[in-house]
N, C-alpha and C positions, 0 to 999 in steps of 0.2 A: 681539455686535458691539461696538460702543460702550459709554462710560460711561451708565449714569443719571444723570437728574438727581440730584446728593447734595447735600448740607450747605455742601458743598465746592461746589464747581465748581457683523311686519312689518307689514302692513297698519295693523290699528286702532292698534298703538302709535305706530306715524311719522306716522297721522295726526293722532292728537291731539297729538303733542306740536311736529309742526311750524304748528300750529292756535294754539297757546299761546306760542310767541315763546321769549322768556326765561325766560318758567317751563317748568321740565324738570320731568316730572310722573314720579314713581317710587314703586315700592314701598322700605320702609325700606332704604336701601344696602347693609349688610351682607347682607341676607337678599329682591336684589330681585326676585328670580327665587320661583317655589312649591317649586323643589328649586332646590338648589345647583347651581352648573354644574358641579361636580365628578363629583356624584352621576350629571348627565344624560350627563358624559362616559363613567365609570366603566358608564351602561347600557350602551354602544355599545360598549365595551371600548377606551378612548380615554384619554391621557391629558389634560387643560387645566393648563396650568402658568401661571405668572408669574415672570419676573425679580421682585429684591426688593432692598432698602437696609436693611441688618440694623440700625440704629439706627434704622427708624424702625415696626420691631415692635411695634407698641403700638397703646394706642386703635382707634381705626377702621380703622386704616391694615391693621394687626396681624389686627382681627377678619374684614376682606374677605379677606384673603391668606389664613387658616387656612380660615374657612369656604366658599369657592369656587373653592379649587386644590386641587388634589391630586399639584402637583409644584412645584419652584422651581428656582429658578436664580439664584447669586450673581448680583448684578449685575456687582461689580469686585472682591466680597473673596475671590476664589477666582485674581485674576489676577497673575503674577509678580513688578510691582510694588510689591504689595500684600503678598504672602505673605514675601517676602525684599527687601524696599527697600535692605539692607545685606547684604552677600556674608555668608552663615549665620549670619545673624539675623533668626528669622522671628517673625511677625506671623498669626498663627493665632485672633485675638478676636473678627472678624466673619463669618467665614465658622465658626467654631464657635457661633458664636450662630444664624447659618441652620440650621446641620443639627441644633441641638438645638431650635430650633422646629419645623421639619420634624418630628422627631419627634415631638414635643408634638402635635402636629396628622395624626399617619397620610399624612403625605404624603413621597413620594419627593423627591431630592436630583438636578439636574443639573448635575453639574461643569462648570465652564465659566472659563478653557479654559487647558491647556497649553502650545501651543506658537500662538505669534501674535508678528507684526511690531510691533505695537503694546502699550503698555501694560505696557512690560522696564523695570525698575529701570536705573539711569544707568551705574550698576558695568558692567552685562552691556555696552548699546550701546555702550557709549564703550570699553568692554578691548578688545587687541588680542590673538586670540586663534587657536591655531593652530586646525587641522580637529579633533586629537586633544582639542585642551585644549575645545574647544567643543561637541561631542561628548560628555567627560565632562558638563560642565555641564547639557548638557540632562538626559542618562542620569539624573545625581542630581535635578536638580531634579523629574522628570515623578516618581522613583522615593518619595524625599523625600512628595512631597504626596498622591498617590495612596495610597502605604501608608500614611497619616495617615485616610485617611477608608474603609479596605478595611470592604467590606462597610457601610457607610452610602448612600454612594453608587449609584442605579439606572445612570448613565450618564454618561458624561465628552464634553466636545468636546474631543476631542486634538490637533486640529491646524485650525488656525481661519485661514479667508480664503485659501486656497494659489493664489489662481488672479489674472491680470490678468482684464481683459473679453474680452481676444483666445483664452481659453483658453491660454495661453502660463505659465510659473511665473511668480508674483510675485517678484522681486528682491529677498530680506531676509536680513537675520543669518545664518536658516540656510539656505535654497537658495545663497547666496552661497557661506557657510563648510562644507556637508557635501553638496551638492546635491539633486537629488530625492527621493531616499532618506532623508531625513529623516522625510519623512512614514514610511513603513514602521519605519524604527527607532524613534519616537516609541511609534507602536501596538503595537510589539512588546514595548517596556519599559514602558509602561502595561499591558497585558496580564498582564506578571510581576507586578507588584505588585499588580494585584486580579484575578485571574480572573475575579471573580463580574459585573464592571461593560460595560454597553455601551460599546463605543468607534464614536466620529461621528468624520468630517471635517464643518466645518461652512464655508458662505460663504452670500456675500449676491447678488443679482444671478444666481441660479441657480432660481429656482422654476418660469422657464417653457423650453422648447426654445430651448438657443442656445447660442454655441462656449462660454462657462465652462461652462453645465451638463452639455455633451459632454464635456468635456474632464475634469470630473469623473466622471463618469459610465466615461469610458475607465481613469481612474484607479484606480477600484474594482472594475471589472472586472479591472484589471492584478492588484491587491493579492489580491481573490479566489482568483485564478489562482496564485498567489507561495503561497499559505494564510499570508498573514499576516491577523493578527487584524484585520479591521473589519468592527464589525455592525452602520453605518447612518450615513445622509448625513442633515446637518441644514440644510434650507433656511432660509434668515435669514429673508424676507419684510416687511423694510424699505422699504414698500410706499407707491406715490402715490395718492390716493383716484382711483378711476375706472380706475385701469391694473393689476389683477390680471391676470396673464397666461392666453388662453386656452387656451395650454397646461402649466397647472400639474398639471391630473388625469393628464393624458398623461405629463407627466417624473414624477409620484411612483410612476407606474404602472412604469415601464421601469425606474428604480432598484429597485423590487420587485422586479420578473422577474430582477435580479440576485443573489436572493435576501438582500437587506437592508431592515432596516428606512427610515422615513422618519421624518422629525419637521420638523414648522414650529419652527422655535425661538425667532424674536426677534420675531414679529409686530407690526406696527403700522403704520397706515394715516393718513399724515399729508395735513393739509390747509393751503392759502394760510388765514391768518388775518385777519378775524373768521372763525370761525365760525357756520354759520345752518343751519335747517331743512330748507335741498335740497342741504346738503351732511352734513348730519347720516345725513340719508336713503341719499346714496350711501356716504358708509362704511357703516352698515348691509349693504348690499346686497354688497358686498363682503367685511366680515367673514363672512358668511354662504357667500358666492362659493369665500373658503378655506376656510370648516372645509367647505362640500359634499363640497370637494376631497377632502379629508383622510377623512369619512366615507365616501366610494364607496371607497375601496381600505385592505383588510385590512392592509396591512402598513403604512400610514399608523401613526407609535405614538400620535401626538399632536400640540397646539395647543399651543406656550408663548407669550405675550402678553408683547414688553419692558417692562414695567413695566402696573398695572392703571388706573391715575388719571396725569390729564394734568401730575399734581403732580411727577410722578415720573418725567417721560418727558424721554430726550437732543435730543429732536426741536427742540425751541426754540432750544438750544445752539449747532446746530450748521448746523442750516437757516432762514437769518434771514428772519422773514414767515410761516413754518409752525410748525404744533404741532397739538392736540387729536387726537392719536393715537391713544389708549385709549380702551378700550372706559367706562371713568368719568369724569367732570372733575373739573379740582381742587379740587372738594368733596365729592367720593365721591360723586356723585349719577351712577347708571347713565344712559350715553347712549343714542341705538336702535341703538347697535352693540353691548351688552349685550343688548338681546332679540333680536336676529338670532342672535347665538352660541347664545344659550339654544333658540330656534327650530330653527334646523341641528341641535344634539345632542338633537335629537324632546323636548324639553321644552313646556310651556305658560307661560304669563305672564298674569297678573290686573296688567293694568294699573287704578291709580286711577282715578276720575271724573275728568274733566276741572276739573268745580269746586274741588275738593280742597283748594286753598287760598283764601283769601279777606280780603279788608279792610274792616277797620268803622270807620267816620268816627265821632266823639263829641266832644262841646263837654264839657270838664273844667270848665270856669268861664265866669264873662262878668259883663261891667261894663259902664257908657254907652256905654263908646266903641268897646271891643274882648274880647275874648274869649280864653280857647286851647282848642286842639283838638287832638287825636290819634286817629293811625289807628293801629290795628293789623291787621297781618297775620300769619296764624296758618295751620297745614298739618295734615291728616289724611289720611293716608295718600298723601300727595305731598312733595316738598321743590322747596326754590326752591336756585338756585345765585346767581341776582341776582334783584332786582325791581324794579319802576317802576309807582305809581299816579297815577293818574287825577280830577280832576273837574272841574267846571264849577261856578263861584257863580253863585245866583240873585236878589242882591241886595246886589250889587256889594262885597263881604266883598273884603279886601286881604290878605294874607300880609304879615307886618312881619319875623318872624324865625321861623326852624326852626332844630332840630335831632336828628339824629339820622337828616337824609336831605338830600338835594338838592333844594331847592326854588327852582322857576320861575313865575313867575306871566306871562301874555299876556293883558292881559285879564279874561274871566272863567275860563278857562281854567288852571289849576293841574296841574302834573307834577312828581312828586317819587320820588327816584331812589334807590338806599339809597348809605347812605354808604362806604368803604373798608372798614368793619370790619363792617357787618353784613349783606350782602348773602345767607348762606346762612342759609335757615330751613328746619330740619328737619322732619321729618316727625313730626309730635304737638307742634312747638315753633313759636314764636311770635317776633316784633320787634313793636317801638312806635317810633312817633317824636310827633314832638308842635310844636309852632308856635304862635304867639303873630299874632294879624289883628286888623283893625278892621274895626265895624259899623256900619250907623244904622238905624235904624229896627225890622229884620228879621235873621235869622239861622237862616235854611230849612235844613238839613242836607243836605247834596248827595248822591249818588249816586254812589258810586265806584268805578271799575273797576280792575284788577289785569292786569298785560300789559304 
């Protein structure tokens, strides 16, 4: 559907971890699951995809995507304005950086997408152009890109968003300029150029019974009937936390019966922001809600997730006040919507102790009058994504200055908060911060909590 963000523009795990607050308590990110969610898809005969931002392949970002998908999906360099910004002048450097990662890693390619209202180079919207001259243009363009990736490619979204909510045609460029038949010509010139590839229609607002998903639903039925080429509708699942529709098993099941495939394609499940523990909990329950879905019915192909970390999700952009959509946040630390996916594709989870991370208060020096101190906080086999410690003095010790965290004093009372820049500590890695206080008499060492 949308942009990513770019450059540019169940049980024991949600209890402990809605137990621990701020600390997200995980196994190492890349590897947080005992098997990869790939691996647990691939048992079930399933695909788990993710959208992806081909610059930002690398590091962590790079090692989640390779070792826990086994499909992807440009996010935007696969889309018309990207691929030819200038009338036959294309732009073919990130979306060939996807499908040669792809391969690098044994994971399949989902084109995405051809023909959409959205997302056209300024040349195409703004020409005036007849039915024939626009017509060519797509011919070439769908023919152009497609034969650029024949046989790399598992599956194409061809024709993206066709529908208003009234089930009625969406009003764009080309229902305007060639009418509904577009869609069909689309699939049929995709088709020439790779035989080997699935072709979807894809939209959003279609996952449970209701006039768009009818309306599609009547359409690929029609197309069936015509034998023009289409092997499978992709449900978007641009999803609100708590409103998975209850009849989403029901519409993947009836698209089946029409003998096509299904695919969740853009999944993500956005919530009002902050985020917290009983909302943590219900996405969980929901990501879980879709793939059940997805896993009761054989012709389900797959889960693609829009983007894996909340670093990288369109949600913030575009819905002001929501975000925290993906199944990881933006420190690659897995959320419990990560062990619910993992749980729904019959996998197991070793979640860490709860203690997992911890802080130890120590006097580095001290003089007549004052002292310094530092805490550190350190993680084994948990990561923190922010932190805030805790304590009480017991003889009357003042905080004068810190640094390398937020400190508050009330009192005897002390909370200190991490700063901007160091808020994630990894799992086997460690922060310090440290402070400068005054003393008389005594200098008891207090007792610090983490939370």
């Amino acid at each position: 559907m949308r942009s990513l963000r770019t450059g540019l523009s169940l049980g024991s795990v949600l209890t402990g971890i809605a137990a621990l607050g701020a600390l997200m308590v995980a196994a190492p990110a890349a590897h947080a699951a005992d098997t990869p969610l790939r691996d647990l898809a691939a048992a079930k005969g399933k695909v788990i995809g993710t959208a992806v931002t081909g610059s930002k392949l690398t590091g962590t970002y790079g090692d989640i995507a390779g070792a826990q998908f086994n499909s992807l999906t440009p996010g935007n360099a696969m889309k018309w304005e990207t691929v030819e910004p200038t009338r036959g002048t294309y732009n073919w450097a990130e979306a060939d950086q996807i499908v040669a990662f792809a391969q690098a890693h044994n994971q399949q390619v989902r084109g995405h997408t051809l023909v959409w209202h959205s997302q056209n180079p300024s040349w195409l919207t703004n020409g005036t152009w007849t039915s024939a001259q626009l017509s060519a243009l797509l011919q070439d363009h769908i023919s152009t890109e497609v034969t650029r990736y024949k046989g790399k490619l598992a599956a194409w979204d061809v024709v993206n968003e066709p529908f208003n909510e009234d089930g009625t045609y969406r009003s764009t460029l080309w229902y305007n300029g060639l009418g509904s038949d577009y869609i069909a010509q689309a699939l049929t010139w995709a088709h020439a150029a790779d035989p080997g590839a699935k072709l979807y229609i894809n939209d959003f607002n279609v996952e449970g019974v209701n006039a768009k998903s009818t309306a599609l639903y009547n359409l690929v039925k029609s197309l069936k009937a015509r034998g023009v080429p289409i092997d499978g509708v992709g449900l978007q699942a641009h999803l609100i936390l708590g409103q998975v529709p209850s009849t989403l098993q029901q519409n993947i099941q009836r698209f089946a019966d029409l003998g096509v495939d299904v695919a969740i394609t853009e999944l993500d499940i956005r919530m009002q922001l902050p985020s917290d523990s009983t909302k943590l909990a219900q996405q969980a329950a929901d990501y879980k809600a879709v793939f059940d879905a997805c896993v009761a019915v054989s012709r389900c192909y797959g889960v693609t997730v829009w983007g894996f970390t909340d670093s990288d999700s369109w949600i913030p952009d575009v819905f002001s006040g929501y975000g925290a959509a993906t199944p990881y946040d933006e420190n690659y630390v897995p959320k419990p919507a990560y062990y619910a996916i993992a749980g729904a594709l019959g996998g197991t989870t070793t979640p860490p102790p709860t203690g997992a991370c911890t802080a130890t208060y120590s006097v580095q020096s001290q003089w007549n009058t004052g002292f310094t101190g530092q805490v550190r906080i350190a993680c084994s086999g948990a990561a923190l994504s922010s932190w805030k410690v805790n304590w009480t003095y017991g003889a009357g010790q003042r905080i004068t200055q810190a640094w390398n965290a937020d400190c508050t004093q009330s009192g005897a009372a002390v909370t200190c908060a991490n700063a901007s820049y160091n808020g994630t500590v990894p799992n086997g890695g460690s922060v310090t911060f440290g402070f400068n206080a005054s003393w008389s008499g005594s200098n008891p060492v207090p007792t610090v909590t983490l939370g």
